[in-house]
DRENPA-322532 format. One record per residue (C-alpha): residue number from 1; x, y, z. Coordinates in steps of 0.1 Angstrom, whole numbers. Last residue first. Layout:
<nodes>
(node NUM; (X; Y; Z)),
...
</nodes>
This chain:
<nodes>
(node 434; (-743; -105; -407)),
(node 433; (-721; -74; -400)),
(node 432; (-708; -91; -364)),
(node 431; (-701; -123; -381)),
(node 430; (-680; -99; -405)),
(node 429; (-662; -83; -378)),
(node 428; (-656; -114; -360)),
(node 427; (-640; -137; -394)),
(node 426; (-616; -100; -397)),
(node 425; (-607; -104; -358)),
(node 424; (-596; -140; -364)),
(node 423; (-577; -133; -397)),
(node 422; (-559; -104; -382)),
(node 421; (-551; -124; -350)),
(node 420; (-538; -158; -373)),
(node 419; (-517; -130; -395)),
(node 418; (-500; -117; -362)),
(node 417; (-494; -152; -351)),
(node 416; (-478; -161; -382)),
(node 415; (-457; -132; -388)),
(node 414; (-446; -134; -352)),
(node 413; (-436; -172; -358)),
(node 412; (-418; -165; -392)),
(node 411; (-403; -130; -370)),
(node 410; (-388; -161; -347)),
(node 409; (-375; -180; -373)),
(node 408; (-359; -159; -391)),
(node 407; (-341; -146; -359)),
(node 406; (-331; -181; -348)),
(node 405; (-318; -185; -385)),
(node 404; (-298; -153; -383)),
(node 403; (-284; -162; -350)),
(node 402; (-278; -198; -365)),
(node 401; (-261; -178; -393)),
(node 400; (-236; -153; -372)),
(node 399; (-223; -184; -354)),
(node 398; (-228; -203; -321)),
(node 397; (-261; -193; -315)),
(node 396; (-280; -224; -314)),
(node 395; (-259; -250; -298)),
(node 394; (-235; -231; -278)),
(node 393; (-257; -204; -269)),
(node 392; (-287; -226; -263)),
(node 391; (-268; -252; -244)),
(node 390; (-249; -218; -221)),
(node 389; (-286; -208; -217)),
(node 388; (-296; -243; -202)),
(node 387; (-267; -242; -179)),
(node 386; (-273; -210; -168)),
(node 385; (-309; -218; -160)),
(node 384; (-304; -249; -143)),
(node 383; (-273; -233; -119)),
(node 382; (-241; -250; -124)),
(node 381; (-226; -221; -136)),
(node 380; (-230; -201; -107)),
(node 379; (-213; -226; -84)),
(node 378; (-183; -229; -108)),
(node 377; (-180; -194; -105)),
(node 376; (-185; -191; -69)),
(node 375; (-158; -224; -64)),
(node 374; (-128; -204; -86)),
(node 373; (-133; -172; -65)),
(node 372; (-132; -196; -34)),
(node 371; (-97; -204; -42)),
(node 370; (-85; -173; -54)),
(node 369; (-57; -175; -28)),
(node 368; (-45; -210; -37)),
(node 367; (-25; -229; -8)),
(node 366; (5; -247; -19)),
(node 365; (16; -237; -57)),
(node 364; (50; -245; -67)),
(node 363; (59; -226; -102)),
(node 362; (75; -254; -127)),
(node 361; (61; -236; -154)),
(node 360; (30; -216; -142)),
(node 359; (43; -181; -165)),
(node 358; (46; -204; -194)),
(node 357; (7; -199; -204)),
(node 356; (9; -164; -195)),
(node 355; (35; -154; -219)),
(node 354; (21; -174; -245)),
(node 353; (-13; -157; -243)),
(node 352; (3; -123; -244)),
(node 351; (23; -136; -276)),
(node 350; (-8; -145; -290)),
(node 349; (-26; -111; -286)),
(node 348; (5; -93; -303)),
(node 347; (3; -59; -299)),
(node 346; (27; -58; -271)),
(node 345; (8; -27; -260)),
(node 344; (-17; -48; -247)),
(node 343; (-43; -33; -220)),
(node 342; (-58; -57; -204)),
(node 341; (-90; -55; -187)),
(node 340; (-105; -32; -211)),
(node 339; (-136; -57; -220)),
(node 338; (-124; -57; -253)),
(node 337; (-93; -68; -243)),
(node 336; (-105; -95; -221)),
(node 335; (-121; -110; -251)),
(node 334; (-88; -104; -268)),
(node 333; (-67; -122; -244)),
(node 332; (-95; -151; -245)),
(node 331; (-93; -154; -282)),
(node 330; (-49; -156; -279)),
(node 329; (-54; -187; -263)),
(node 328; (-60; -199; -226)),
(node 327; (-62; -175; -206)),
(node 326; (-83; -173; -177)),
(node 325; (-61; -204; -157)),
(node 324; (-33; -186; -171)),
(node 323; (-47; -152; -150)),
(node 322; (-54; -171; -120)),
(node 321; (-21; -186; -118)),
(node 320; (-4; -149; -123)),
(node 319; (-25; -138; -92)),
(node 318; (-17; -175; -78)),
(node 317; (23; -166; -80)),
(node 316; (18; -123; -70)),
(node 315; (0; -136; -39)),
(node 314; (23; -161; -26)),
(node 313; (7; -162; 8)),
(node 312; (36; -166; 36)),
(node 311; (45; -201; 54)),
(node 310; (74; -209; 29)),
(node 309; (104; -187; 36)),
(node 308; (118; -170; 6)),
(node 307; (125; -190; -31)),
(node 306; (90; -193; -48)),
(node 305; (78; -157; -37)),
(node 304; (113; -144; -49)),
(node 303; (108; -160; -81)),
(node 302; (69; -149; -91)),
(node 301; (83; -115; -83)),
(node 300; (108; -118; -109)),
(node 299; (85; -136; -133)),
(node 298; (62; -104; -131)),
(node 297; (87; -83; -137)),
(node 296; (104; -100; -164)),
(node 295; (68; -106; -184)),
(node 294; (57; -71; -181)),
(node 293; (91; -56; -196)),
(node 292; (82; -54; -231)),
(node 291; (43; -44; -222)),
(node 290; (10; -54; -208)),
(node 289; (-12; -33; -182)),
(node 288; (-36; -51; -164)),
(node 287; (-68; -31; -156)),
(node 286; (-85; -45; -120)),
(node 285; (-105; -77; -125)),
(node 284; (-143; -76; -121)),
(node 283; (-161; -108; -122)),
(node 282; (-200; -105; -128)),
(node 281; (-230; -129; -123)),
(node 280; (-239; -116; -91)),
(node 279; (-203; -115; -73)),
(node 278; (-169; -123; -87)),
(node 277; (-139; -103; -73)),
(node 276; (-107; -92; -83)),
(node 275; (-86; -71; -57)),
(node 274; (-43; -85; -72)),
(node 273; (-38; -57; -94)),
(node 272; (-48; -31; -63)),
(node 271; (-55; 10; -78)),
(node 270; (-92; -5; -80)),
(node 269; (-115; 4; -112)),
(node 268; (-123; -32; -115)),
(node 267; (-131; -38; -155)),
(node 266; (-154; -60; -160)),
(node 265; (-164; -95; -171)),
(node 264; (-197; -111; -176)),
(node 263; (-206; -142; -166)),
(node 262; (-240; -156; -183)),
(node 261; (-229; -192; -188)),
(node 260; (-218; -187; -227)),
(node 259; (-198; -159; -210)),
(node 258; (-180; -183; -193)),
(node 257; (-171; -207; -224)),
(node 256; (-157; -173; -240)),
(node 255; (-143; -158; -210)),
(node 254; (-119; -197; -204)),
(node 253; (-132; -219; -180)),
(node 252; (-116; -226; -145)),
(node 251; (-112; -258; -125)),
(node 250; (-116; -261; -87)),
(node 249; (-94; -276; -64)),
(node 248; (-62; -252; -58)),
(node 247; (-55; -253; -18)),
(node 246; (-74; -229; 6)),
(node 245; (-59; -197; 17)),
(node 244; (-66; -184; 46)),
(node 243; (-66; -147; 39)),
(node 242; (-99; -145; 33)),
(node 241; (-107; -126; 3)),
(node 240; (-96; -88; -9)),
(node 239; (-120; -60; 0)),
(node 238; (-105; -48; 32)),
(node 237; (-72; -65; 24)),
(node 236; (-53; -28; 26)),
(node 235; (-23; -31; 5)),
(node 234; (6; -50; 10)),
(node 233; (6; -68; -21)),
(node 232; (16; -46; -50)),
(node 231; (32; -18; -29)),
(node 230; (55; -50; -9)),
(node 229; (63; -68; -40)),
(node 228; (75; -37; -59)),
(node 227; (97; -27; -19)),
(node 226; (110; -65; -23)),
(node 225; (124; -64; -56)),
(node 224; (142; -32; -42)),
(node 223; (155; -49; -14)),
(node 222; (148; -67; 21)),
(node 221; (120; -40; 27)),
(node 220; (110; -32; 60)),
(node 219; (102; 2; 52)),
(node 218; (79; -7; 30)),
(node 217; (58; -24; 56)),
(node 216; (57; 6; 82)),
(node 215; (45; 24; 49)),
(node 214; (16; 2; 42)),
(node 213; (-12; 22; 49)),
(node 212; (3; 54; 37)),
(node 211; (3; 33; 1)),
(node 210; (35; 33; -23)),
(node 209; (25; 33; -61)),
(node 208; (53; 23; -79)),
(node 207; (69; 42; -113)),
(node 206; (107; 25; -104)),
(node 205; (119; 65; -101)),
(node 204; (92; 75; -75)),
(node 203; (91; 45; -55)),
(node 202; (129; 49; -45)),
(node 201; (124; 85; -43)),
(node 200; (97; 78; -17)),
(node 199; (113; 48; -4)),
(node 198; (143; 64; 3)),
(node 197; (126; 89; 25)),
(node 196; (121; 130; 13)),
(node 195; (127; 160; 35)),
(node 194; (158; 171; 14)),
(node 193; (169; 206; 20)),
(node 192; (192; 196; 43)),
(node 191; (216; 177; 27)),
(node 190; (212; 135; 21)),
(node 189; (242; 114; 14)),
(node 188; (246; 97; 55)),
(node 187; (210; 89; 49)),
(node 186; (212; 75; 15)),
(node 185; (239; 53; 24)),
(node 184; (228; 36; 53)),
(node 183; (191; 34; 40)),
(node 182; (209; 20; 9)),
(node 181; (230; -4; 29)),
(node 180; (195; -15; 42)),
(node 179; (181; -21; 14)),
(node 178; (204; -49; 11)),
(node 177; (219; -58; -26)),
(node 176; (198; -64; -58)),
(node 175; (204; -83; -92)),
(node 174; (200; -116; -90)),
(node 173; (157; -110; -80)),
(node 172; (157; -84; -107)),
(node 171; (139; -52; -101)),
(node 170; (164; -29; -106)),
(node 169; (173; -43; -141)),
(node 168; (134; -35; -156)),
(node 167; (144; -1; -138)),
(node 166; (173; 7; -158)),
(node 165; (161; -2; -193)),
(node 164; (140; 26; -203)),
(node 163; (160; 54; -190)),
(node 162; (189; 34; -209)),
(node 161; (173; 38; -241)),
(node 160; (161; 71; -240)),
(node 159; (191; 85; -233)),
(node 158; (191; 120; -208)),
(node 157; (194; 109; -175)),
(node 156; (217; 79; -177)),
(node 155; (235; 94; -208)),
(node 154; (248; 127; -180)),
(node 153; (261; 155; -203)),
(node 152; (238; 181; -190)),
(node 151; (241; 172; -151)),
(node 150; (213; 165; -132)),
(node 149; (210; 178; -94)),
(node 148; (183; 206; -98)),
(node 147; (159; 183; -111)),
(node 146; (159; 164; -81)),
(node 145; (132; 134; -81)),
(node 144; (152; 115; -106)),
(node 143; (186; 131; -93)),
(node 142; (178; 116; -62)),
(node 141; (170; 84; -72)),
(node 140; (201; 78; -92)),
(node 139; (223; 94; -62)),
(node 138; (205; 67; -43)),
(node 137; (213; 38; -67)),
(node 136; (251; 52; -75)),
(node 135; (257; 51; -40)),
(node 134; (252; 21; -31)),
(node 133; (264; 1; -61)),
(node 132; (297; 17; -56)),
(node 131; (295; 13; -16)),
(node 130; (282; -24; -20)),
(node 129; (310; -33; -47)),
(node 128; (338; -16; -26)),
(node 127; (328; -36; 5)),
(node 126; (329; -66; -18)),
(node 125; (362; -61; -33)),
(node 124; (381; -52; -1)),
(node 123; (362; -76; 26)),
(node 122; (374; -102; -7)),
(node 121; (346; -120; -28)),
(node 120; (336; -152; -32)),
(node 119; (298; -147; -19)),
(node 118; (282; -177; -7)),
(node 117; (250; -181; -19)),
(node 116; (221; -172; -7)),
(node 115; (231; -137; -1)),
(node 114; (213; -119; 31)),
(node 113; (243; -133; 52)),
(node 112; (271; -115; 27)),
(node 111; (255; -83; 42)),
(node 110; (251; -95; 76)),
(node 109; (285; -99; 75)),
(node 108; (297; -65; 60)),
(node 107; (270; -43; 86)),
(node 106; (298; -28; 104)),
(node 105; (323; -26; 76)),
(node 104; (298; -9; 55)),
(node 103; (286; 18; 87)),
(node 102; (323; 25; 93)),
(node 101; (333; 32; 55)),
(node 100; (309; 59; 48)),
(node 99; (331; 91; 62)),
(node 98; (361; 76; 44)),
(node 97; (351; 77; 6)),
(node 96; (374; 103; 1)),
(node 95; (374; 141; -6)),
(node 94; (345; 154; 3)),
(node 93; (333; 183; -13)),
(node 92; (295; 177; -9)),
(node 91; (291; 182; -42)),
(node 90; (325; 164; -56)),
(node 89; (321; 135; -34)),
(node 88; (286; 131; -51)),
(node 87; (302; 136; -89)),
(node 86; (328; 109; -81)),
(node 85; (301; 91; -69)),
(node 84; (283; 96; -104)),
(node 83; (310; 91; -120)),
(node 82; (316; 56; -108)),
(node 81; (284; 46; -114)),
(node 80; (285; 58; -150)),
(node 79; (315; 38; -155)),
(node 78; (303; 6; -147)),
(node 77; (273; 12; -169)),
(node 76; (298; 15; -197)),
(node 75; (314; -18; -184)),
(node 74; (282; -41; -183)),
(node 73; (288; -61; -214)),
(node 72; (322; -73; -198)),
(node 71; (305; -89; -171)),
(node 70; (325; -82; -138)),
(node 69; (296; -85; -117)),
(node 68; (263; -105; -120)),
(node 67; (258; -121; -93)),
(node 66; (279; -101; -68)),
(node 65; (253; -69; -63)),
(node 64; (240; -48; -88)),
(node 63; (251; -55; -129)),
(node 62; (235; -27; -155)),
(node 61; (226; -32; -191)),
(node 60; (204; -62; -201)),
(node 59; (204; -77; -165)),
(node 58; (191; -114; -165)),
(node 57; (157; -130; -148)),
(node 56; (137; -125; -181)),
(node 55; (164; -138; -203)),
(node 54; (164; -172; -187)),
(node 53; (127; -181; -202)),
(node 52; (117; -216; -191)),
(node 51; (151; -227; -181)),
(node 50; (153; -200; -153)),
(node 49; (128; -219; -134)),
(node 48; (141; -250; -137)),
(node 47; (170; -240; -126)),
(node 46; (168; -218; -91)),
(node 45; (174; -184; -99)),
(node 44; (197; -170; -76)),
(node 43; (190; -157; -41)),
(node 42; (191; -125; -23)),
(node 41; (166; -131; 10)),
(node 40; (184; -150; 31)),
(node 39; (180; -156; 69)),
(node 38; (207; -169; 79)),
(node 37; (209; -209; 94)),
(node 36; (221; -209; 125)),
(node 35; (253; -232; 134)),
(node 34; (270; -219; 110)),
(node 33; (290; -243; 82)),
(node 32; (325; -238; 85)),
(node 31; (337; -261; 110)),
(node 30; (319; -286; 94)),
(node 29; (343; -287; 67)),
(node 28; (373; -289; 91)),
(node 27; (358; -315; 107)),
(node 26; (356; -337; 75)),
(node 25; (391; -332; 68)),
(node 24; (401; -340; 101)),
(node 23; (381; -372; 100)),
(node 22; (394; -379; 70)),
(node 21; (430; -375; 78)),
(node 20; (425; -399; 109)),
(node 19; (439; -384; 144)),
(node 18; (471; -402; 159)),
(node 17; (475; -409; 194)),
(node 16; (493; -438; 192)),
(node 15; (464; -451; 207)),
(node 14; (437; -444; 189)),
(node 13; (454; -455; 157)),
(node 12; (457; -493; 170)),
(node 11; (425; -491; 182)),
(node 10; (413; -485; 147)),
(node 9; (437; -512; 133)),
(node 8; (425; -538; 160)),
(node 7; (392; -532; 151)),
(node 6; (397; -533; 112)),
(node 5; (417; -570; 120)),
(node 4; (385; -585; 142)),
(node 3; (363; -572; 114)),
(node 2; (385; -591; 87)),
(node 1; (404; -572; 62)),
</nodes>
């Protein structure tokens, strides 16, 4: 068809009046996309990320929130929520369900909002899901911090292995829904005699360490994920670095090559992971405590930094950055070892080393907040004298015989100095006779 002809055709259609079926279909689909963007802050794993170690961003016994839901290998947990609200109902002697159904219809859209993807779910199903999930997570933490409120034949109390699993799930970027709902929730749940926050009991149960400095912050928190990030980097910055950041430009050294240049490392008694420092010849990094579910954690956190609003310091990504650029093998995970600034109860040194060293995979780094850290230590080893000591060490005392040899040496040259003196003074002594 000519231009002329597809001219005449489209004026053709405008006046009989008749609207294109593309262009309806195309304006029915941006009828549906808002005209602000919401602010997320539940999002899914992006790819490449989850392709490095999926398992670590995946529930192992216990599905919160839309992502994850209706997984077979999560219906005995299933159940155990649902007791436990049938339980609640049952002490307060409610009923129904009705007295928390305003507040959930209320905030329903802002709940879906906080969700990065859309979630296909009915007002029915998902306003179920959020009260079920709702109240089985602060009825959890009360009965952790309420003795009084446990029940003898309840397994999520009393078995080991789910004691141990539950919180590793809680954490999970996929596996949250609005702190908010559990504000809601917990406040509308809680008798008299209870004086605590959520974020205490909250805290209390997931074994975090909320500061009184920060409590305006926690309280702001998007989720749970959120209140772990919050009491591990919303501390005091007092005695951390400048907050403006500076991008990643130095390289790092592993101990053992540092310590040939005179650093030595030390453990930072500081209750913040993220305070290490470097000044006169020492760097002091807070105790690191590695176990099963380090590696989840820390990948979690590393996720939500990597997927919220760009702008903010990533703190928990270039703390982990810092540590793989310290670790290189499993050598340098038992130098830090020894100095007691990890604790392994993996018991594997190697596996520690491979956990860091696949920690940076496909991790976007921007502005690097141990920046200048990186500089002093390259700036302290490019001093004559530690350079000159870090030859001799590598050169000469590499091994437990060049040390030998140096010390042979050196008692040689004090046995021969000693025996020159003794011969000099005896030659005096007998020029002093004659």
């Amino acid at each position: 068809m000519s231009n002329p002809q597809r001219n005449q055709h489209a004026r053709n259609g405008d006046q009989s009046g008749m609207q294109d079926h593309v262009s309806i279909y195309v304006q029915n689909i941006l009828h549906g996309v808002p005209t602000a963007r919401p602010e997320h802050s539940i999002f899914r794993v992006r790819r490449q990320l989850r392709g490095v170690n999926e398992k670590a961003y995946e529930p192992e016994i216990l599905a919160i929130g839309p992502y994850h839901s209706g997984n077979d290998k999560f219906k005995f947990m299933e159940e155990q929520k649902l007791r436990y609200v049938k339980r609640l109902l049952w002490r307060r002697r409610e009923g129904s369900v009705d007295k928390y159904m305003p507040a959930l219809r209320s905030m329903e859209q802002w709940a879906r909002d906080c969700y990065a993807e859309a979630v296909d779910l009915s007002q029915e199903n998902f306003l179920a899901m959020m009260l079920i999930d709702g109240l089985f997570l602060v009825e959890l933490f009360r009965k952790n911090s309420i003795k009084e409120l446990r029940d003898e034949d309840d397994p999520v109390m009393k078995e080991d292995w789910i004691r141990f699993c539950l919180p590793r799930d809680l954490v999970l970027l996929e596996n949250q829904i609005p702190f908010l709902i559990l504000e809601e929730l917990y406040g509308l749940t809680k008798g008299p005699e209870e004086h605590s926050e959520l974020i205490d009991v909250a805290t209390r149960y997931l074994n975090f360490v909320p500061s009184d400095s920060n409590r305006g912050m926690l309280r702001e928190s998007k989720h749970l994920l959120h209140l772990m990030h919050t009491c591990l980097t919303g501390l005091p910055r007092r005695h951390r670095l400048n907050p403006r950041t500076k991008p990643m430009t130095e390289k790092f050294m592993s101990p053992a090559e540092l310590r040939e240049f005179g650093v030595r490392f030390r453990v930072k008694k500081s209750p913040d992971l993220l305070d290490i420092t470097f000044k006169d010849g020492t760097l002091e990094i807070p105790v690191l405590t590695v176990q099963d579910h380090t590696e989840s954690q820390l990948r979690n956190l590393i996720a939500y930094e990597q997927h919220r609003p760009s702008g903010e310091v990533n703190y928990m990504t270039d703390y982990v950055t810092f540590m793989d650029c310290l670790i290189d093998s499993s050598t340098d995970v038992e130098l830090l070892r020894a100095a007691g600034i990890i604790k392994n109860y993996m018991g594997d040194d190697e596996a520690v080393a491979q956990m860091f060293n696949k920690m940076g995979d496909y991790v976007t780094l921007s502005n690097f907040y141990y920046d200048d850290i990186f500089r002093r230590l390259n700036a302290h080893c490019k001093k004559r004298w530690n350079r000159s000591m870090a030859k001799l060490r590598r050169e000469h005392l590499h091994s437990p015989w060049a040390l030998l040899s140096i010390s042979a040496a050196t008692m040689l040259l004090l046995l021969t100095v000693a025996q020159t003196v003794l011969t000099y003074l005896a030659y005096r002594n007998e020029g002093k006779k004659g």
